[in-house]
N, CA, C and O of each residue as an XYZ file, in Angstrom:
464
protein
N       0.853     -1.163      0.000
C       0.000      0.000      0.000
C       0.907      1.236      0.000
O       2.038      1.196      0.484
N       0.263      2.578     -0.680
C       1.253      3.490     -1.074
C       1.141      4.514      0.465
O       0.298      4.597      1.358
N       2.203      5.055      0.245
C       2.328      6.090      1.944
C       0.936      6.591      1.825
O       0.079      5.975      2.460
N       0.534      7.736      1.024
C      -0.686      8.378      1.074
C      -1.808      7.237      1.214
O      -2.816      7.629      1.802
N      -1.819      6.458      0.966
C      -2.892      5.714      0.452
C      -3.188      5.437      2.592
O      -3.988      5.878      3.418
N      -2.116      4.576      2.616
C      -1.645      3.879      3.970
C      -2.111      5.626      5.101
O      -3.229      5.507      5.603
N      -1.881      6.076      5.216
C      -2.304      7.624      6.254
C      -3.348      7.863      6.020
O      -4.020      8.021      7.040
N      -4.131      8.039      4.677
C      -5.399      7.901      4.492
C      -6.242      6.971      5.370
O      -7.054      7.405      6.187
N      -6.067      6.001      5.214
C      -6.803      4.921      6.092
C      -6.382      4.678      7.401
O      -7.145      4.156      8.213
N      -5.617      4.899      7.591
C      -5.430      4.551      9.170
C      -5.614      6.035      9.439
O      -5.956      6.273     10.597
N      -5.505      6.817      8.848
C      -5.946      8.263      9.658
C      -7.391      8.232      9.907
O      -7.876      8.663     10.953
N      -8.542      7.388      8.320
C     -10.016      7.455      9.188
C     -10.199      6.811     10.504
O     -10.873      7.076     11.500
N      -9.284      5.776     10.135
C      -9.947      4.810     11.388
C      -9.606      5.357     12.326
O     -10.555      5.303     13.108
N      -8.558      6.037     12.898
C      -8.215      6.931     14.134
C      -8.915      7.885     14.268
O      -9.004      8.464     15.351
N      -9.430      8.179     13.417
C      -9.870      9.649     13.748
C     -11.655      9.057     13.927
O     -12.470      9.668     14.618
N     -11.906      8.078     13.335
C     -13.393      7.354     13.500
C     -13.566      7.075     15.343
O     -14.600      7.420     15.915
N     -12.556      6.503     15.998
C     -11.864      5.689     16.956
C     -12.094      7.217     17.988
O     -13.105      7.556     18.603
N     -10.912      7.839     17.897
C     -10.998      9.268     18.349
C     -12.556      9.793     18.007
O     -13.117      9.118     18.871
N     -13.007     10.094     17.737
C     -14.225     10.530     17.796
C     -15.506     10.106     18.365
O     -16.429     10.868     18.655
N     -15.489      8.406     18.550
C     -16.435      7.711     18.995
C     -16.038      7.796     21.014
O     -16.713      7.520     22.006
N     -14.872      8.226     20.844
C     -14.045      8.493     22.591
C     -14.767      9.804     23.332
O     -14.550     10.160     24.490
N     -15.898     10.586     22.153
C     -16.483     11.234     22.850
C     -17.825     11.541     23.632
O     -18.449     12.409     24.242
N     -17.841      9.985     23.110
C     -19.454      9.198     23.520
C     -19.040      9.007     25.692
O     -19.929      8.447     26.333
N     -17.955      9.421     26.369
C     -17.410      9.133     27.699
C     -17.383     10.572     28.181
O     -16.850     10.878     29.248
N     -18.143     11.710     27.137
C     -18.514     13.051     27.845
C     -19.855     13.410     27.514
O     -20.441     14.005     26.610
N     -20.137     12.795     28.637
C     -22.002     13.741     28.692
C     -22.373     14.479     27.825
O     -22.921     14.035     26.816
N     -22.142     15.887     28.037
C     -22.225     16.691     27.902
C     -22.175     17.127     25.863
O     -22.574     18.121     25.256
N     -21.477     15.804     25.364
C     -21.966     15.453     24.088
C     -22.371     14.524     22.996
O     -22.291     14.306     21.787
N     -22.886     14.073     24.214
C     -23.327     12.985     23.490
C     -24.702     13.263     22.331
O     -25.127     12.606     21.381
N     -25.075     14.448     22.903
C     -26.177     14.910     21.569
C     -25.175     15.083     19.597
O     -25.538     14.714     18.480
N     -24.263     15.601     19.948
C     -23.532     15.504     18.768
C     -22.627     14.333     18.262
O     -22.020     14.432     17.195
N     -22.570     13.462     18.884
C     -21.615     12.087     18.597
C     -21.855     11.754     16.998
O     -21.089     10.919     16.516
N     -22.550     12.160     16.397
C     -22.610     11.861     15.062
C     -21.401     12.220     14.630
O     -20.336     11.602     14.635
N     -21.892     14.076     13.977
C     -21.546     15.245     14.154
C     -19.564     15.152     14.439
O     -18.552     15.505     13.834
N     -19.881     14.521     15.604
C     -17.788     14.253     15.872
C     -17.429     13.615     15.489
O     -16.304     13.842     15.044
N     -18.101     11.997     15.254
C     -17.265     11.088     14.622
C     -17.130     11.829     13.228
O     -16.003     12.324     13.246
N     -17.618     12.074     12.279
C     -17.815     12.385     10.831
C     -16.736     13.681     10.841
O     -15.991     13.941      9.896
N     -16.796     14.354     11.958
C     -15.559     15.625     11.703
C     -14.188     14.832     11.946
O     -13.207     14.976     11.218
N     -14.239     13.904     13.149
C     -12.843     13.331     13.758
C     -12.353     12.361     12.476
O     -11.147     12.123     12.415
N     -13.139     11.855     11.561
C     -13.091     10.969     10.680
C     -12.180     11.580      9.735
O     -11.101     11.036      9.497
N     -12.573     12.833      9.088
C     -12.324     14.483      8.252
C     -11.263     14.497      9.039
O     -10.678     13.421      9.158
N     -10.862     15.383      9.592
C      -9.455     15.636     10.410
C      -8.335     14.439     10.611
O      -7.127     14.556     10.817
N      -9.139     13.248     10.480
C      -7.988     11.749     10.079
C      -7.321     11.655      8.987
O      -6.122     11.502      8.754
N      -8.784     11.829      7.954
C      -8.313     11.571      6.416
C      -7.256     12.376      5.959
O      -6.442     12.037      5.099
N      -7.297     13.725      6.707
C      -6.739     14.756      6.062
C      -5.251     14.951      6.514
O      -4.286     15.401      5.894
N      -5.373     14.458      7.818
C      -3.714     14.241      8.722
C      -3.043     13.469      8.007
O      -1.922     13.711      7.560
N      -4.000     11.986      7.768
C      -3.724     11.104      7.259
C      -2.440     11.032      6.210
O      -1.257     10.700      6.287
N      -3.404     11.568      5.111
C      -2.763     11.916      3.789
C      -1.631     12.986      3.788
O      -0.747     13.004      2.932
N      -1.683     13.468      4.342
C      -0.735     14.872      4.010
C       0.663     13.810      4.684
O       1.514     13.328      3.936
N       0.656     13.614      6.092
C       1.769     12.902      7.002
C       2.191     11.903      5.921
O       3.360     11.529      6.009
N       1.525     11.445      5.006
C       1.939     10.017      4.601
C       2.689     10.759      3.057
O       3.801     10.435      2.639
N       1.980     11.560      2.544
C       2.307     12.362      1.067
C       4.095     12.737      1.516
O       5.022     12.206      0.904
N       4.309     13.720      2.665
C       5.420     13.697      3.408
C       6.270     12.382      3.302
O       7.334     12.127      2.738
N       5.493     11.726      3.974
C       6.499     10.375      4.257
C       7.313      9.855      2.745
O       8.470      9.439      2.688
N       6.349     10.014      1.569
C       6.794      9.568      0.719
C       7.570     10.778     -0.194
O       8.417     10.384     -0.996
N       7.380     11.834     -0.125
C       8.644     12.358     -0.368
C       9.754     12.772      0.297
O      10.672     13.309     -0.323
N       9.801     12.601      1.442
C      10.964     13.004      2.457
C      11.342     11.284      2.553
O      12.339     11.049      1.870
N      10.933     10.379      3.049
C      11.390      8.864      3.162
C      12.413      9.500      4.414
O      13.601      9.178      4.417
N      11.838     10.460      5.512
C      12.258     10.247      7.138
C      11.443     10.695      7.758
O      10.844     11.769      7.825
N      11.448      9.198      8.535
C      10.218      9.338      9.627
C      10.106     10.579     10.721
O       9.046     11.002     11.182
N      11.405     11.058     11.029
C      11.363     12.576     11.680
C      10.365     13.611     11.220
O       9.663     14.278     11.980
N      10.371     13.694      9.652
C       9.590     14.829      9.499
C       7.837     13.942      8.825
O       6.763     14.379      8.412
N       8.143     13.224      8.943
C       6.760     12.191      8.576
C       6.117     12.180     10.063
O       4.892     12.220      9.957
N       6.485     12.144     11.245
C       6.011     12.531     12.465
C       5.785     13.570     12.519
O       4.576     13.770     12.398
N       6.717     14.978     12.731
C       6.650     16.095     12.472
C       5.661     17.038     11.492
O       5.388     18.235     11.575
N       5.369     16.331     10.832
C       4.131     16.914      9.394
C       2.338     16.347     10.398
O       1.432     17.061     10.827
N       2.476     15.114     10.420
C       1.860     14.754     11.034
C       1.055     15.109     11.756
O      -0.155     15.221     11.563
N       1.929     15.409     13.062
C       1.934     15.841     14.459
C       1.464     17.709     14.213
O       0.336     17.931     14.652
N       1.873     18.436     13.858
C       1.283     19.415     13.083
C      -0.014     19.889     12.417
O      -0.776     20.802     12.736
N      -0.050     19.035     11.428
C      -1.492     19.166     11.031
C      -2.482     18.785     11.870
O      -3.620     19.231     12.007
N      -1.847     17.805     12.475
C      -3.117     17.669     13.659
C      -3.484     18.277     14.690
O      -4.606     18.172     15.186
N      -2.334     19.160     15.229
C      -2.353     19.732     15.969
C      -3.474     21.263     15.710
O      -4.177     21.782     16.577
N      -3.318     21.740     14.135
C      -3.760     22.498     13.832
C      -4.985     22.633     13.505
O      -5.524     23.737     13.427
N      -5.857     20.993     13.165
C      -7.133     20.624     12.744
C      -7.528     20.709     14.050
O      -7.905     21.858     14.276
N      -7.606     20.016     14.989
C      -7.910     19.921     15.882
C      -8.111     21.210     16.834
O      -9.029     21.456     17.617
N      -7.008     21.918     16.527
C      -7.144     23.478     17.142
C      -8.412     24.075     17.011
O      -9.141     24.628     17.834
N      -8.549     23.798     15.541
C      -9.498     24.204     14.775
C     -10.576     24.442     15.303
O     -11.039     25.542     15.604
N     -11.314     22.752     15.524
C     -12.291     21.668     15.531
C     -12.591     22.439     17.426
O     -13.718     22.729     17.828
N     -11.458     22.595     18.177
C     -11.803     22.674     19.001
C     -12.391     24.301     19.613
O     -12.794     24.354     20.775
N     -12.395     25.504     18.785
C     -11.761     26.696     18.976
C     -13.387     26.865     19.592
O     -14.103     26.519     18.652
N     -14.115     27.183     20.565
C     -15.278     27.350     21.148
C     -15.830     26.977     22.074
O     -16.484     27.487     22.984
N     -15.354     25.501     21.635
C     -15.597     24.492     23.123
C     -15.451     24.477     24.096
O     -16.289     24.403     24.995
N     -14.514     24.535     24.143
C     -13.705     24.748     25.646
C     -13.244     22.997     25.952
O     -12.928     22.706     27.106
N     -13.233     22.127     25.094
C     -12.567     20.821     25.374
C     -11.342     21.179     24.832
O     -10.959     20.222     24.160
N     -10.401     22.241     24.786
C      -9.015     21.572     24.198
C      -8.243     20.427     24.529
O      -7.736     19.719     23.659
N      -8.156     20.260     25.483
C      -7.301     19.390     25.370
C      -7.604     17.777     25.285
O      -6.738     16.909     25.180
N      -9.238     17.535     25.363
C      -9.808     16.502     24.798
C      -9.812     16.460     23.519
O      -9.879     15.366     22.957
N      -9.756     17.392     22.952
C      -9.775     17.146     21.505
C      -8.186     17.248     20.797
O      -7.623     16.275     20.295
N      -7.506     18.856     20.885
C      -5.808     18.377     20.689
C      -5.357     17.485     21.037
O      -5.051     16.874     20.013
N      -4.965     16.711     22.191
C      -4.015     15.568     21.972
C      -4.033     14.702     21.327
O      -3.079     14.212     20.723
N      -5.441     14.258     21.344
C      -5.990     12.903     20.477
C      -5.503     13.182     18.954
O      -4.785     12.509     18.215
N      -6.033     14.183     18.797
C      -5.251     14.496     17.174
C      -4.438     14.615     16.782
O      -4.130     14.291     15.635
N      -3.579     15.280     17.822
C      -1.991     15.288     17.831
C      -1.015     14.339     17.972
O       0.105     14.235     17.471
N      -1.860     13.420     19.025
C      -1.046     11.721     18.681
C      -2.036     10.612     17.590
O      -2.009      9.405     17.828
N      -2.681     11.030     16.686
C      -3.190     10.658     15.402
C      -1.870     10.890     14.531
O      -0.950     10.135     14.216
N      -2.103     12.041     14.307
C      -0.970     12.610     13.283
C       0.579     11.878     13.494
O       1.327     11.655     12.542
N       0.970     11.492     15.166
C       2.210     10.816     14.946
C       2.124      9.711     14.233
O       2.878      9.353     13.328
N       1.140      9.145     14.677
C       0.847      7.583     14.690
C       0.680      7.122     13.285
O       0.996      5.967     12.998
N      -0.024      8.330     11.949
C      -0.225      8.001     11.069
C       1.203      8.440     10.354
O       1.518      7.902      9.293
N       1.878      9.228     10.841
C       3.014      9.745     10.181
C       4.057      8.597     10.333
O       4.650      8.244      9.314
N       4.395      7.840     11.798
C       5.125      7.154     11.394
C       4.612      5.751     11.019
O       5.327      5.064     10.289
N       3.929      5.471     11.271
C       3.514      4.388     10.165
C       3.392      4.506      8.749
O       3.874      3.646      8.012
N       2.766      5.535      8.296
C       3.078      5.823      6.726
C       4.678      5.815      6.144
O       4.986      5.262      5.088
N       5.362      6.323      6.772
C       6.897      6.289      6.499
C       7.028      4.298      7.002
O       6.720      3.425      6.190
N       7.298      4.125      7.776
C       7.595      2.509      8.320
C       6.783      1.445      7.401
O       7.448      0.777      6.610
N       5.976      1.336      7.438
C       5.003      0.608      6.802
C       4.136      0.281      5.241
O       3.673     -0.663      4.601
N       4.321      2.019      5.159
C       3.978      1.942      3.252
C       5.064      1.617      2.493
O       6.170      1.272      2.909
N       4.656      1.756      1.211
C       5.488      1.897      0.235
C       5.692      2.885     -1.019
O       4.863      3.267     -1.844
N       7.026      3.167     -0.899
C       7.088      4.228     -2.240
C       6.040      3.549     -3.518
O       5.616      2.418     -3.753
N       5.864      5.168     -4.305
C       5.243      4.292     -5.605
C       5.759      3.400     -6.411
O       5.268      2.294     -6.639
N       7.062      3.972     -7.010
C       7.806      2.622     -7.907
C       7.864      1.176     -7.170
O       7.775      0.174     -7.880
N       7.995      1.054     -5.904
C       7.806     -0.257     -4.966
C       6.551     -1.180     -5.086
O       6.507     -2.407     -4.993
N       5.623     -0.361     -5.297
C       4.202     -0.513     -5.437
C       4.127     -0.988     -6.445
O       4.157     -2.218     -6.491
N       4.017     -0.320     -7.514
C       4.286     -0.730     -8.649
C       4.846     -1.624     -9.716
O       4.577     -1.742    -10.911
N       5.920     -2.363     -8.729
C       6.267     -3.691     -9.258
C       5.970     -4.633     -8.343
O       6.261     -5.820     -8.491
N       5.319     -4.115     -7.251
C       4.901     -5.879     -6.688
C       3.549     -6.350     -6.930
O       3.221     -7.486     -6.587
């Protein structure tokens, strides 16, 4: 599977995962849709970018670093009203590692891809 491809998907499912973690606060459980479907969005999108990185840099430093970033910044986002920051930043922020270095570790360049 190609880096982008590989951050793509494991970024929904984290961010599906992360989002369903907010069904353990009262206080929103009226929107649990609503979060999973944004936390899902903010996966895909960590996802891909950390992994797009991964495959043109091929080091996991800045494939974490890209990562860890965008998520940090979606999530900023996602959170700017609430008043949950830090229920919502970290989780995203250790998304973004998690998909960053696995996209670098685990995918594969395209030409790699491409002949197997």
């Amino acid at each position: 599977m190609s880096k982008p491809l590989l951050g793509l998907v494991l970024g929904a499912i984290l961010g599906a995962i992360d989002g369903a973690t907010a069904w353990f606060t009262p206080a929103v459980r009226p929107m649990i849709l609503m979060i999973i479907i944004s936390s899902t969005i903010k996966g895909l999108i960590t996802g891909v970018l950390a992994g797009w990185i991964a495959n043109k840099t091929n080091s996991i430093a800045w494939a974490i670093v890209v990562g860890v970033a965008v998520g940090l910044v979606l999530s900023y986002i996602a959170a700017m009203g609430s008043g949950y920051y830090l229920q919502i930043m970290l989780p995203g922020t250790i998304l973004g590692a998690i998909a960053g270095f696995a996209s670098q570790r685990f995918g594969r360049t395209r030409s790699a891809t491409a002949h197997a």
